[in-house]
C-alpha atoms as an extended CHARMM CRD file, in Angstrom:
* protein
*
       180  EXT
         1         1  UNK       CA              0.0000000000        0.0000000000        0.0000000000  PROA      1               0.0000000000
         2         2  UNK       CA              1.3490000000        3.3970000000       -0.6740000000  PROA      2               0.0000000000
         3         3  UNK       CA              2.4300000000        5.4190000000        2.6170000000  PROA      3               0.0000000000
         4         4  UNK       CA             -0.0930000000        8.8710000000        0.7210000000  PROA      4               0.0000000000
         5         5  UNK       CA             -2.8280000000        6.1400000000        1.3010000000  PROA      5               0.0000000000
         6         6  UNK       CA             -2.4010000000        5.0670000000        4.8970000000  PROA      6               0.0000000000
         7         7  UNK       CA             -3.0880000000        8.1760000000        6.9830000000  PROA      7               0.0000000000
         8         8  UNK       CA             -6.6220000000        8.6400000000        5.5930000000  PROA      8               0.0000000000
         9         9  UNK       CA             -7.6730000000        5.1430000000        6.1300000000  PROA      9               0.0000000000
        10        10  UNK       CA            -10.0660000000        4.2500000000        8.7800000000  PROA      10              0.0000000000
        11        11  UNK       CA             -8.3480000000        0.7210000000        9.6110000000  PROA      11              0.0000000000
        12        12  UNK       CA             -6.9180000000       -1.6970000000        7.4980000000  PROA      12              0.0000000000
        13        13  UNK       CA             -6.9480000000       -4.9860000000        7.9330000000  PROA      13              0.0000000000
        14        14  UNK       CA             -4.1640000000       -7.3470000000        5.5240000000  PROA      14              0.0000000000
        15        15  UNK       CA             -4.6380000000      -10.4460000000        7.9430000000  PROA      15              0.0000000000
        16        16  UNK       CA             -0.8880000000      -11.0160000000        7.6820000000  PROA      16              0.0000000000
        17        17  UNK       CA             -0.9310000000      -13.7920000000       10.3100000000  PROA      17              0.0000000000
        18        18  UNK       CA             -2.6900000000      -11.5980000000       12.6240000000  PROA      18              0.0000000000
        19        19  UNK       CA             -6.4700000000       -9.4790000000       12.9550000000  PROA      19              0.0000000000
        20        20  UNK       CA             -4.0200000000       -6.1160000000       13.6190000000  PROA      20              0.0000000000
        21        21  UNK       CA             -5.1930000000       -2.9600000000       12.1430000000  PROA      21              0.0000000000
        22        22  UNK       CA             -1.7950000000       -1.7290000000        9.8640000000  PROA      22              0.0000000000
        23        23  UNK       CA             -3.8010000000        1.6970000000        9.5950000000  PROA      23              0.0000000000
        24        24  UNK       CA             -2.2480000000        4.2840000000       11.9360000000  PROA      24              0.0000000000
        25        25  UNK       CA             -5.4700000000        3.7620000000       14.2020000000  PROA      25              0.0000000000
        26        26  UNK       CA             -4.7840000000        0.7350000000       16.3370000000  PROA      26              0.0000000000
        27        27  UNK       CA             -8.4430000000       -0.4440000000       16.1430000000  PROA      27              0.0000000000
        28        28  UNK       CA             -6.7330000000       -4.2670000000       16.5070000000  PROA      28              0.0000000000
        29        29  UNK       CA             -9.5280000000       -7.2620000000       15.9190000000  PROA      29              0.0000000000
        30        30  UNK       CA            -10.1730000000       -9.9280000000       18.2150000000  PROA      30              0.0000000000
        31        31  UNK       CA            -10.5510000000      -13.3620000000       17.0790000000  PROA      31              0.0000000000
        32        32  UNK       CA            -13.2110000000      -15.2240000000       17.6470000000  PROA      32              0.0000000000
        33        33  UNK       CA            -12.8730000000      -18.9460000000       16.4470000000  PROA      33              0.0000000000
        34        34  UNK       CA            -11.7820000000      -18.0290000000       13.0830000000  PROA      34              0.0000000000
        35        35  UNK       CA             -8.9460000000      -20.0500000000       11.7280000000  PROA      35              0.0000000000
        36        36  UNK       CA             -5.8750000000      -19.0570000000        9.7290000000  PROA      36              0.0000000000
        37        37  UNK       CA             -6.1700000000      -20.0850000000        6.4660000000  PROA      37              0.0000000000
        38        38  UNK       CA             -4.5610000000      -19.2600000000        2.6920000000  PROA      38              0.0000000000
        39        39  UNK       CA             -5.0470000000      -15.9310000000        1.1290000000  PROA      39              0.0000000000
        40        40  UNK       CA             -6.2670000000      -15.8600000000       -2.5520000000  PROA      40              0.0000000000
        41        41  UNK       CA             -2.3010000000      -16.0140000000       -3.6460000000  PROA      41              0.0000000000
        42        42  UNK       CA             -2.3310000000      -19.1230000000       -1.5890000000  PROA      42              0.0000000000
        43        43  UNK       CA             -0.1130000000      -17.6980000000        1.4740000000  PROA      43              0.0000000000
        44        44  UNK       CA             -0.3110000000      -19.3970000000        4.6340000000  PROA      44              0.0000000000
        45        45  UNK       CA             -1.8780000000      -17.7970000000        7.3680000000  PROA      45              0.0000000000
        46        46  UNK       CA             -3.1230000000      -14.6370000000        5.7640000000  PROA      46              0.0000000000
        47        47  UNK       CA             -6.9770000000      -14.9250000000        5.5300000000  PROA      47              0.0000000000
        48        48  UNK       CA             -9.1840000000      -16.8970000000        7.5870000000  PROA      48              0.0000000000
        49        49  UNK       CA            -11.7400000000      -19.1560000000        8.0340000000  PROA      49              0.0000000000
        50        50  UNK       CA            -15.0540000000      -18.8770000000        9.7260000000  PROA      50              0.0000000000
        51        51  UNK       CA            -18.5160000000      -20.7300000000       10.2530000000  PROA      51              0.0000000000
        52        52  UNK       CA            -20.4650000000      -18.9790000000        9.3760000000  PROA      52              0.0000000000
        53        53  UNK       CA            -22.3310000000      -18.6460000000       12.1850000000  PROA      53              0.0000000000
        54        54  UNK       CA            -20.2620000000      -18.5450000000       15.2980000000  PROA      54              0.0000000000
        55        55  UNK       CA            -17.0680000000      -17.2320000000       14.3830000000  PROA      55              0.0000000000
        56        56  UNK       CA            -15.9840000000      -13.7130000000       14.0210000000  PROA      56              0.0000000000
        57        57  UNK       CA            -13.4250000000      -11.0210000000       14.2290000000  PROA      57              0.0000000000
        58        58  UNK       CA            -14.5780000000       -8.2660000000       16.3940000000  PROA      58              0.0000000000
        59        59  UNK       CA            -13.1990000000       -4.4280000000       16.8440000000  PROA      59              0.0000000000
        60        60  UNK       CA            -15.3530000000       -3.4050000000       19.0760000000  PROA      60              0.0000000000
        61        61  UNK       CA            -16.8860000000        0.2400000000       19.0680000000  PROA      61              0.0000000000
        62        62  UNK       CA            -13.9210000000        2.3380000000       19.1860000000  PROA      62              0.0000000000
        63        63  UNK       CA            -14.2680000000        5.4600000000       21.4390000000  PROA      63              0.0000000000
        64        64  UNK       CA            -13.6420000000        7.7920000000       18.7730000000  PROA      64              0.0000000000
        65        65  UNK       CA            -16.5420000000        6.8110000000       16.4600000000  PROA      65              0.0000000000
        66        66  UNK       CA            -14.5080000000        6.1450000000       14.0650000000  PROA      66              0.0000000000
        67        67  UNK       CA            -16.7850000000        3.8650000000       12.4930000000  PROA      67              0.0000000000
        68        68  UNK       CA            -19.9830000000        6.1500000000       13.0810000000  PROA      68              0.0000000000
        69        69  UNK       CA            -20.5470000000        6.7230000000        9.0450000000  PROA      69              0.0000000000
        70        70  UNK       CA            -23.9780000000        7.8020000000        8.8590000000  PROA      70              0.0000000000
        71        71  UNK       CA            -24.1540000000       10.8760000000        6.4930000000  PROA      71              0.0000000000
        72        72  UNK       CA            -20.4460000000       10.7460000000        5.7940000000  PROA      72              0.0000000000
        73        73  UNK       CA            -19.1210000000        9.1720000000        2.6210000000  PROA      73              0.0000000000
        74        74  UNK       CA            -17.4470000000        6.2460000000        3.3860000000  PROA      74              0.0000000000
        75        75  UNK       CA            -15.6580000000        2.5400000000        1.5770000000  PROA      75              0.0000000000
        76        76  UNK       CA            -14.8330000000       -0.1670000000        2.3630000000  PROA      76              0.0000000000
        77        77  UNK       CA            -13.4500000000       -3.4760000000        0.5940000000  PROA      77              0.0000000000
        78        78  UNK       CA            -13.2590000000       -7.0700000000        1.4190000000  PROA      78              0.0000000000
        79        79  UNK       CA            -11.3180000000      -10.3880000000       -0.2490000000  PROA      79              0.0000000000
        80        80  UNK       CA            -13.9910000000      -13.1550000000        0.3020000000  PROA      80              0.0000000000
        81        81  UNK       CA            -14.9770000000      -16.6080000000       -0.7110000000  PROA      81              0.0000000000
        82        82  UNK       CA            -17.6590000000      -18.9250000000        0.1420000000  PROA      82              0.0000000000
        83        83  UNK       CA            -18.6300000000      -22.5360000000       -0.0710000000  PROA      83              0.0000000000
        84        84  UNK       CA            -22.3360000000      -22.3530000000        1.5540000000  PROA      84              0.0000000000
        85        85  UNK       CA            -25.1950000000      -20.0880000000        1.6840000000  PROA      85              0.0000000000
        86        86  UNK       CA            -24.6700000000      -18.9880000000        5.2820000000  PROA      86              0.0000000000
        87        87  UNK       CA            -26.5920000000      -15.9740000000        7.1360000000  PROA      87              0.0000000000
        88        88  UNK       CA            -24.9500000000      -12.9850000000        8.5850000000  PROA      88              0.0000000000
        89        89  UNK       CA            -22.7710000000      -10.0090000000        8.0280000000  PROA      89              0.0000000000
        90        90  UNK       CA            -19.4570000000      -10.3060000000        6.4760000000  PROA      90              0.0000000000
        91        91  UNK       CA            -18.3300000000       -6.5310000000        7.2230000000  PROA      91              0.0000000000
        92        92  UNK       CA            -21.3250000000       -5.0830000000       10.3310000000  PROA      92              0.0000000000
        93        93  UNK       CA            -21.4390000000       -2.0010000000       12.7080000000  PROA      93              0.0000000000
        94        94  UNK       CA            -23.9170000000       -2.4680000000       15.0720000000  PROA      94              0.0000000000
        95        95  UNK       CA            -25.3340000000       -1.2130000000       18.6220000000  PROA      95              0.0000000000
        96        96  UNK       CA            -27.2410000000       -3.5100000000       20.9470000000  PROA      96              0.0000000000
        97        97  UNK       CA            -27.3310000000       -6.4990000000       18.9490000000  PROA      97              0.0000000000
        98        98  UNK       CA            -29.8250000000       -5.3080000000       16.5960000000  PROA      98              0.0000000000
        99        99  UNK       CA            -28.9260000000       -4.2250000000       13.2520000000  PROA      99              0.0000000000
       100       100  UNK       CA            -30.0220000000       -1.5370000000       11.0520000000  PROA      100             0.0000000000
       101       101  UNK       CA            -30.7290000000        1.0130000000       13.6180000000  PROA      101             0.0000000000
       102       102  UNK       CA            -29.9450000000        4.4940000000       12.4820000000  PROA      102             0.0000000000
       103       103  UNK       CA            -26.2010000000        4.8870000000       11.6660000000  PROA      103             0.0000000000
       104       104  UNK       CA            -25.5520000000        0.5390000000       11.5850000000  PROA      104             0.0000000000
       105       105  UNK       CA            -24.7590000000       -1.0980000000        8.7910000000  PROA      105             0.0000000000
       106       106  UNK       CA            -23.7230000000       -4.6450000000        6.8780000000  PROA      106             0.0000000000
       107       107  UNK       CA            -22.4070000000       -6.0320000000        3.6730000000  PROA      107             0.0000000000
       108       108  UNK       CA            -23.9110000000       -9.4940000000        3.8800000000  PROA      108             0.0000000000
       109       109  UNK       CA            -24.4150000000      -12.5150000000        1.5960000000  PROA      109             0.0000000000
       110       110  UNK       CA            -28.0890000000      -13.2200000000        1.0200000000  PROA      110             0.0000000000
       111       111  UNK       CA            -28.5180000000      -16.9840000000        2.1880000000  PROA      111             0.0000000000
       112       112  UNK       CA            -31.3720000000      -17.7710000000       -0.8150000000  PROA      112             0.0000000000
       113       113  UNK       CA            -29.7930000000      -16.0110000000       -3.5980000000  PROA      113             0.0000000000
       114       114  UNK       CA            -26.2050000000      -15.5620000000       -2.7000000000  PROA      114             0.0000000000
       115       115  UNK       CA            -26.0090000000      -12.4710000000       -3.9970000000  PROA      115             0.0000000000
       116       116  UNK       CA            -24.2190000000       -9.4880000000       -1.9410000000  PROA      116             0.0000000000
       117       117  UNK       CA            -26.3570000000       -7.0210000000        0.1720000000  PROA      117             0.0000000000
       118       118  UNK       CA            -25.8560000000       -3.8150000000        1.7850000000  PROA      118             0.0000000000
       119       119  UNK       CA            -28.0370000000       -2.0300000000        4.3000000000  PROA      119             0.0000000000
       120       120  UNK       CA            -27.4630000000        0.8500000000        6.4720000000  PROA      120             0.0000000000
       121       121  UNK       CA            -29.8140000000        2.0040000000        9.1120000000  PROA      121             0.0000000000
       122       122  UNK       CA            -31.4990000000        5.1630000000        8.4710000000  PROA      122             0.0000000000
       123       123  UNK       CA            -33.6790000000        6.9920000000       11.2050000000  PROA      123             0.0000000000
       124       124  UNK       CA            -36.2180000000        4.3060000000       11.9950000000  PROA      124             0.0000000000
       125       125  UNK       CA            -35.7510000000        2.7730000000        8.0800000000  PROA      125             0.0000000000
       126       126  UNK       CA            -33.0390000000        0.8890000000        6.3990000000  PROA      126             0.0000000000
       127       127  UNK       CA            -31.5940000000        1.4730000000        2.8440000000  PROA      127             0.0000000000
       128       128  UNK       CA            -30.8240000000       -1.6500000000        1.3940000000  PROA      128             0.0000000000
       129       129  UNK       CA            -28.7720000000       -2.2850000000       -1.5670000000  PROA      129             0.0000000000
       130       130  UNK       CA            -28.7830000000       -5.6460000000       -3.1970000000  PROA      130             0.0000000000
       131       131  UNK       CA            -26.5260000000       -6.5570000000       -6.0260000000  PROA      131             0.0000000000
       132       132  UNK       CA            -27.6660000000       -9.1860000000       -8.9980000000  PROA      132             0.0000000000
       133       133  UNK       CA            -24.1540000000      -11.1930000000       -9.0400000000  PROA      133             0.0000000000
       134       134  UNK       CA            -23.9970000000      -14.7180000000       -7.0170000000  PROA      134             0.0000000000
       135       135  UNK       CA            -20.7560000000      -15.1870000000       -5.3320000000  PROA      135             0.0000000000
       136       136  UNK       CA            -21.1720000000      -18.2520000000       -3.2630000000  PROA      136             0.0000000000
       137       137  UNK       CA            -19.2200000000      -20.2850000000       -5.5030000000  PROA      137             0.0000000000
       138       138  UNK       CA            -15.9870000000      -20.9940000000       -4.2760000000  PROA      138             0.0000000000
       139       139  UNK       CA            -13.9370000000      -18.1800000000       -5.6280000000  PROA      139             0.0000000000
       140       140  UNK       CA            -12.0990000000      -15.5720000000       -4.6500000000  PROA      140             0.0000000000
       141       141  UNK       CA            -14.0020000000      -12.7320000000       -5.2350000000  PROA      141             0.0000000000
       142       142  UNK       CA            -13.1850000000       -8.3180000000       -4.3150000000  PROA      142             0.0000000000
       143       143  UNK       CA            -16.4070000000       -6.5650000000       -2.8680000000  PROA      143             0.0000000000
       144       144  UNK       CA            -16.4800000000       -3.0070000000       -2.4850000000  PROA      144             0.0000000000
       145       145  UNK       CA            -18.9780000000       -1.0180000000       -0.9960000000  PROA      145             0.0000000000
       146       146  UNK       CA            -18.8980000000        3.2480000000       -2.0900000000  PROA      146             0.0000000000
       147       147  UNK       CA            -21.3210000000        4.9200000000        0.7120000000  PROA      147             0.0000000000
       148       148  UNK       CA            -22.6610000000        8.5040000000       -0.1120000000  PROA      148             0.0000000000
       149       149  UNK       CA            -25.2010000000       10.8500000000        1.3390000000  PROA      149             0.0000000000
       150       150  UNK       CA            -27.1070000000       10.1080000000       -2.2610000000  PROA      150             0.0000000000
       151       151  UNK       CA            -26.1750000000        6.7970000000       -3.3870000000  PROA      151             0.0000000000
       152       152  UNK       CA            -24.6760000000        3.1060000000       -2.9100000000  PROA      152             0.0000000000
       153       153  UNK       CA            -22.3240000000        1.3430000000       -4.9840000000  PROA      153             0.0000000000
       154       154  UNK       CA            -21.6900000000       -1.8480000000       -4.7850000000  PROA      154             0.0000000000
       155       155  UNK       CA            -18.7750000000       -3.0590000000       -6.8990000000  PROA      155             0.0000000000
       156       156  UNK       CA            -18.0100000000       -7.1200000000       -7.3890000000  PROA      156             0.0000000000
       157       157  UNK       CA            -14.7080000000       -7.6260000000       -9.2740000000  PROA      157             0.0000000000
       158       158  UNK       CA            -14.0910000000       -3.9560000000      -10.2260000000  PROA      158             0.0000000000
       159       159  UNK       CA            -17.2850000000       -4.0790000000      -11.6730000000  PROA      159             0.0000000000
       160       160  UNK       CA            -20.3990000000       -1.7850000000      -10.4580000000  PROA      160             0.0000000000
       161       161  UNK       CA            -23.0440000000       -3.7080000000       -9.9240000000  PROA      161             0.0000000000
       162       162  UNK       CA            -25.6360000000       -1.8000000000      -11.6870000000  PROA      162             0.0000000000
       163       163  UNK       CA            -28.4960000000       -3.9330000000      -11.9690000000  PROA      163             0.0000000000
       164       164  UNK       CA            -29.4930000000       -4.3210000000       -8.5730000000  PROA      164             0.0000000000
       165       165  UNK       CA            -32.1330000000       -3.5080000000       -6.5370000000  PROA      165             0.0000000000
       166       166  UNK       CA            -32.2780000000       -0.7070000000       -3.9740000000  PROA      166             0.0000000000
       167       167  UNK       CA            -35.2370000000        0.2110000000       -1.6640000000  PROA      167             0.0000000000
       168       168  UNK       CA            -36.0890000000        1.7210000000        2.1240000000  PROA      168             0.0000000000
       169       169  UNK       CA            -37.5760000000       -0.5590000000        4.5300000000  PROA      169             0.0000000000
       170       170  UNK       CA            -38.7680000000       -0.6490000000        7.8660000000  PROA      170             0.0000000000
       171       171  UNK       CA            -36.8720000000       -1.3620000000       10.8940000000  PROA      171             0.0000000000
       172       172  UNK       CA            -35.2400000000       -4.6510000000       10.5610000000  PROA      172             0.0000000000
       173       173  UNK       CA            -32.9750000000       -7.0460000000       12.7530000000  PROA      173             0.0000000000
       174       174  UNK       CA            -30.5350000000       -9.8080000000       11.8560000000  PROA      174             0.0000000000
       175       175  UNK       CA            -28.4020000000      -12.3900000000       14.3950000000  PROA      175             0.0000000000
       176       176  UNK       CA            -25.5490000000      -10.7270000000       15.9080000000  PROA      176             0.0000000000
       177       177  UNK       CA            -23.1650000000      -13.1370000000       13.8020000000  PROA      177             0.0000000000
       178       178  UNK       CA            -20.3100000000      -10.5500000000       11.7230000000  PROA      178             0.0000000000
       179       179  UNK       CA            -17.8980000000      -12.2220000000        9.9900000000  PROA      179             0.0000000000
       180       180  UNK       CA            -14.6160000000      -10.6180000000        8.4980000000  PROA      180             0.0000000000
């Protein structure tokens, strides 16, 4: 990563053998029953492994709000592959064990369609953001999520997923399961 790039970063998160931030934040994960596995270049011990249901990497809520997005642009980006339509957030920000209150949000895999989500809490609604792309399918695949005050991107590959649907729903909740 370019040094220019660091300093504005939020966290970052390479997984080199370890769930440290390498941002100049310190917002360090905690594992929680994920296992080390091989990255998508097939290096040992930098990616990992989880349940999908029970295993996790938490940061916690740092003190700073440095994760408190809502009405601030924000991205974020995630290496991910999966074998089985599982339920729960691969990248989530939530309060009180209920998601999609005002400010929360999730980039999830849809267990029926296996297509990538994205829903942030607004007020007492939720914008939600599905793309048209399945990804369960056992490859490697780059998500990237562009937040603004007026839109959401969701980008599979490099690609814009433009062909998705997007709507506001009522309050919602999911199981408190993130994955990273």
């Amino acid at each position: 990563m370019p040094p220019s790039i660091a300093p504005s970063m939020l966290a970052w998160y390479p997984f080199t053998k370890s769930t440290n931030d390498f941002g100049n934040r310190g917002h360090h994960g905690t594992n929680f029953g994920a296992k080390p596995a091989r990255d998508r270049f097939g290096s040992d011990s930098n990616a990992y492994v989880l349940n999908g249901s029970t295993d996790y990497i938490s940061i916690g809520d740092p003190a700073d709000n440095t994760f408190d997005r809502l009405g601030n642009p924000f991205t974020f980006s995630v290496w991910l592959k999966t074998k089985q339509n599982t339920l729960g957030p691969i990248i989530s920000k939530q309060r009180n064990n209920v998601l999609h209150q005002s400010g929360d949000y999730a980039l999830e895999v849809n267990p029926s369609t296996a297509n990538v989500k994205f829903t942030m809490g607004i007020g007492l609604s939720s914008l939600v953001k599905n793309s048209d792309l399945t990804i369960n399918n056992d490859i490697w695949r780059h998500v990237a999520v562009v937040y603004t005050k007026d839109s959401v991107d969701v980008f599979i590959d490099g690609i814009k997923n433009t062909s998705g649907t997007s709507s506001i729903n009522g309050p919602a909740s999911l199981n408190n399961s993130p994955n990273a």
